[in-house]
C-alpha positions in Angstrom: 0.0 0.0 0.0 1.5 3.3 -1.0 1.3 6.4 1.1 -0.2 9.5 -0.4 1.7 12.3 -1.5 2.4 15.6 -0.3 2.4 18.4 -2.9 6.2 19.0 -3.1 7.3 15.9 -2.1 10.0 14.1 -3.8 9.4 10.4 -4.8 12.1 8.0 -4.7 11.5 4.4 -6.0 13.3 2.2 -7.9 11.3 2.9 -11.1 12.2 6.6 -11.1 16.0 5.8 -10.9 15.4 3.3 -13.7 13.8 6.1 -15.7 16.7 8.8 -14.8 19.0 6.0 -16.0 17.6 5.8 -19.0 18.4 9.6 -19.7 22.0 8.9 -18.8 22.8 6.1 -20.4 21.4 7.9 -23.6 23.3 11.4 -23.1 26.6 9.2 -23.0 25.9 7.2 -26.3 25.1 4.1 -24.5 21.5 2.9 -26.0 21.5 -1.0 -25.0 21.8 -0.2 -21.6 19.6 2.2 -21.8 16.8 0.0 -23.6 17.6 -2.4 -21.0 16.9 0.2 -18.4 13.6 1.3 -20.1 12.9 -2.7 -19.8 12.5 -2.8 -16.4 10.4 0.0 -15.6 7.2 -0.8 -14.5 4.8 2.0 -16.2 2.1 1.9 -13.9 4.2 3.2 -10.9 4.7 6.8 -12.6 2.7 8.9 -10.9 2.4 11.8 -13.2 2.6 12.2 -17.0 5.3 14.1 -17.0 6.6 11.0 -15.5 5.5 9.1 -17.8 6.1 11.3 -20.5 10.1 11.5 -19.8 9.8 8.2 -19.8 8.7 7.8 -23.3 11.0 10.7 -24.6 13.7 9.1 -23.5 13.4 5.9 -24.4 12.5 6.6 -27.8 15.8 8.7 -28.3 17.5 5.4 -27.1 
């Protein structure tokens, strides 16, 4: 069960350091790892559409 959030509030889960990782990876050249990254994300857990959003983005530059 997830807690509700506070406007403000930083979220910090494993899903949203997969999805920063996948920005990375991509700014240094390094698509496979990236798509891998993007592989592991579990979509439902982004809370907003921006979110969601980066995520696409970014993967789809990978």
């Amino acid at each position: 069960m997830s807690a509700a959030i506070n406007p403000g509030e930083l979220v910090f889960s494993a899903t949203h350091v997969a999805v920063y990782k996948i920005g990375v990876f991509t700014a240094l050249g390094d698509s496979a790892t990236a798509l891998h990254h993007a592989s592991t994300v579990e979509v439902a857990l982004l809370e907003s559409s921006e979110r969601y959003a980066r995520y696409c983005i970014d993967t789809a530059r990978a």
